[in-house]
C-alpha positions as CSV (number, residue, x, y, z in Angstrom):
1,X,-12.9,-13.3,-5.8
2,X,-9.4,-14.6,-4.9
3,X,-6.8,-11.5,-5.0
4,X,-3.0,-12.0,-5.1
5,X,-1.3,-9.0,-3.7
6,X,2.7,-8.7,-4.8
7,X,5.0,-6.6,-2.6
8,X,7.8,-6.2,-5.0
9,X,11.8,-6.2,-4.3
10,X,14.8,-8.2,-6.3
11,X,16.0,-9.2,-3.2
12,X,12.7,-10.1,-1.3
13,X,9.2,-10.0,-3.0
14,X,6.2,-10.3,-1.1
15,X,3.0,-11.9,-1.7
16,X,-0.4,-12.9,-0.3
17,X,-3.6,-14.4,-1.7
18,X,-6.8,-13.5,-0.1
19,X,-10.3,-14.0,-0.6
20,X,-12.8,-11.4,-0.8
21,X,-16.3,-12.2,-0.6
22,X,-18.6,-8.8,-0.3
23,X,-16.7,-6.8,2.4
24,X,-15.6,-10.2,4.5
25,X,-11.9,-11.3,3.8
26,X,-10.4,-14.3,4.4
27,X,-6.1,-15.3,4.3
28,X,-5.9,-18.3,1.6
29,X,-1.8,-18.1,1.7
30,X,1.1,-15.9,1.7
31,X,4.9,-16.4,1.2
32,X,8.4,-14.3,0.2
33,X,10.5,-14.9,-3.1
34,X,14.1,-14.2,-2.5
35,X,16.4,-14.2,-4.7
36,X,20.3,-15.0,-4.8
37,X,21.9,-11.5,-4.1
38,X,25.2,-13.1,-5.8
39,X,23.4,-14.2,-9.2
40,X,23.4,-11.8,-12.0
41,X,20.3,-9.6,-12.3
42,X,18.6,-11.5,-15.5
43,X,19.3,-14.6,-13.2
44,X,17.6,-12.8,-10.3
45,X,14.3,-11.6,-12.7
46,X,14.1,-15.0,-13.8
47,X,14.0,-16.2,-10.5
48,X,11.1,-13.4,-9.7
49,X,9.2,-14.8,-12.5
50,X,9.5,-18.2,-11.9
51,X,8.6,-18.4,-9.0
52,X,5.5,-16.0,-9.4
53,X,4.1,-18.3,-12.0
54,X,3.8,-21.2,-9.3
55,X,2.6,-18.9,-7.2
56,X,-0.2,-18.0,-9.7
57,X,-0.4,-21.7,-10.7
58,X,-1.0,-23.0,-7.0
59,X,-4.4,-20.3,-6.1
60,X,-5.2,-19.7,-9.3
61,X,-6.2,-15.8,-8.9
62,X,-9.0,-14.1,-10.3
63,X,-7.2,-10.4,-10.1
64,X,-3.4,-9.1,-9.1
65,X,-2.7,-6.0,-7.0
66,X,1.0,-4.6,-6.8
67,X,3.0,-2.0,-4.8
68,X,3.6,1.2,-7.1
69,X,7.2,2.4,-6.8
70,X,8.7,5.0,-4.5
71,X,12.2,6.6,-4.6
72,X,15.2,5.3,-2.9
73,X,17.5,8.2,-1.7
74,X,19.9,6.0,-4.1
75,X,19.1,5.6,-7.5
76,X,20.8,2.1,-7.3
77,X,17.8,1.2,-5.2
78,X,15.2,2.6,-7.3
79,X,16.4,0.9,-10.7
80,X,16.8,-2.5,-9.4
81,X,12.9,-2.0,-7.7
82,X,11.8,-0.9,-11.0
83,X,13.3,-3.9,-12.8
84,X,12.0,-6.3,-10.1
85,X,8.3,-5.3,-10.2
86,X,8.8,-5.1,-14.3
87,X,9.3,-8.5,-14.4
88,X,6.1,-9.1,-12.3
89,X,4.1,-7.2,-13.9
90,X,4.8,-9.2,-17.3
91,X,4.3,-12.3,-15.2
92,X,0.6,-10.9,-13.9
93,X,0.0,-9.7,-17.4
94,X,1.3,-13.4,-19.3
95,X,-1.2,-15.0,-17.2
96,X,-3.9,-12.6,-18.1
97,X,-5.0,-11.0,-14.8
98,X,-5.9,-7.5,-14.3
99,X,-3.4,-5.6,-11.8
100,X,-4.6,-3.1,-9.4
101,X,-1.5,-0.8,-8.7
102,X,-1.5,1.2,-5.4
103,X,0.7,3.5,-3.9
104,X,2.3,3.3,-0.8
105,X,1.0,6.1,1.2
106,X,-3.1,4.5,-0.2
107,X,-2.3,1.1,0.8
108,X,-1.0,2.1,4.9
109,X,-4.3,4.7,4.5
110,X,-6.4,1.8,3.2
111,X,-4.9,-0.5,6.5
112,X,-4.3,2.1,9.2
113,X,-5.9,4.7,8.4
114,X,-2.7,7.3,7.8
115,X,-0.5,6.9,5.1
116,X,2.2,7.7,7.3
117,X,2.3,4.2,9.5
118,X,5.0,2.1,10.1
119,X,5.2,-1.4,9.3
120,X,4.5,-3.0,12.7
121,X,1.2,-1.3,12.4
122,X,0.5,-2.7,8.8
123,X,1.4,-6.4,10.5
124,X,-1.0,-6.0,13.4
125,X,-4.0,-4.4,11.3
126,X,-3.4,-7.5,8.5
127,X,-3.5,-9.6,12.0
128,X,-6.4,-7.8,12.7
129,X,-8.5,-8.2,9.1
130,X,-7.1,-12.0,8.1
131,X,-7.3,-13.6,12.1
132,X,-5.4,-16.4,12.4
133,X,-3.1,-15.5,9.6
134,X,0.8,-17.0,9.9
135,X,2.7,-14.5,8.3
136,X,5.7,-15.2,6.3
137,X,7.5,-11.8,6.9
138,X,7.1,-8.2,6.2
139,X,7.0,-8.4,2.8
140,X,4.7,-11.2,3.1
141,X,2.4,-9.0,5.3
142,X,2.8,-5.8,3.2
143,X,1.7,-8.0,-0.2
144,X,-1.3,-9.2,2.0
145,X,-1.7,-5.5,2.3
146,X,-1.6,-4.8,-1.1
147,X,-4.3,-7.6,-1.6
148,X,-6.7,-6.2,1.0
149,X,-6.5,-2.6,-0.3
150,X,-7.4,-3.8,-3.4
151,X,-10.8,-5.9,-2.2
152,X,-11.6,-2.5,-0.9
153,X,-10.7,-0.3,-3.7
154,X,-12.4,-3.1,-6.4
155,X,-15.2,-3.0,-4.3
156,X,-15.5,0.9,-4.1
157,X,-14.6,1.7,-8.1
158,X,-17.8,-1.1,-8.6
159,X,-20.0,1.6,-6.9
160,X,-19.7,4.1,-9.1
């Protein structure tokens, strides 16, 4: 199964494509979308979507996985997250995957083991699970999170 995991931000979304093959994972490719801070938001979504949909054109996923949202001590923040990661999720849904959605505190759990880590110790554990990966930044490395937790979590829910 190959599993994009999405990261998502308007200024800087994340994402990484794995593979998952029983519990053994392997790094396919992983990147960051930024957008122009000085463009207008619907210019900026666009740009999100865009560029997702050669993302999902190039390694051809068989599921999505995405970042759930947390709150921003400014509210600012938190729209502008939610508008971002609105407009990936219709780009993962036009393109007919299934999305995983995970939240924060799971996803460190999932890689750490604490849902309290920081995200030096995300980077090193992803190091750890994908060797040999080239990140492409912390969002990159958070969105190949994303992906592993949800090999995991797909794998567990098919257990039951």
């Amino acid at each position: 199964m190959i599993i994009l995991g999405i990261d998502p931000g308007l200024g800087t979304t994340g994402w990484g494509v794995i593979r998952s093959e029983g519990n053994r994972l392997s790094h396919i490719a992983n990147g960051q979308i930024k957008t122009n801070a000085k463009a207008a938001l619907p210019s900026r979504l666009l740009e999100l979507d865009t560029a997702l949909a050669a993302v999902i054109t190039d390694y051809d996923p068989d599921s999505a996985a995405i970042e759930e949202i947390y709150v921003n001590k400014n509210p600012q923040s938190t729209l502008k997250l939610v508008q971002a990661r609105g407009a990936l999720l219709l780009g993962l849904a036009r393109a007919g995957l299934s999305v995983g959605e995970y939240a924060p505190r799971l996803i460190k759990k999932a890689i750490v083991g604490t849902g309290a880590a920081e995200k030096a110790q995300i980077d090193a554990m992803v190091q750890r699970l994908l060797p040999g990966v080239q990140i492409a930044g912390p969002d990159a490395a958070d969105a190949l999170a994303v992906a592993i937790t949800h090999a995991h979590l797909a794998g567990y829910e098919k257990l039951r």
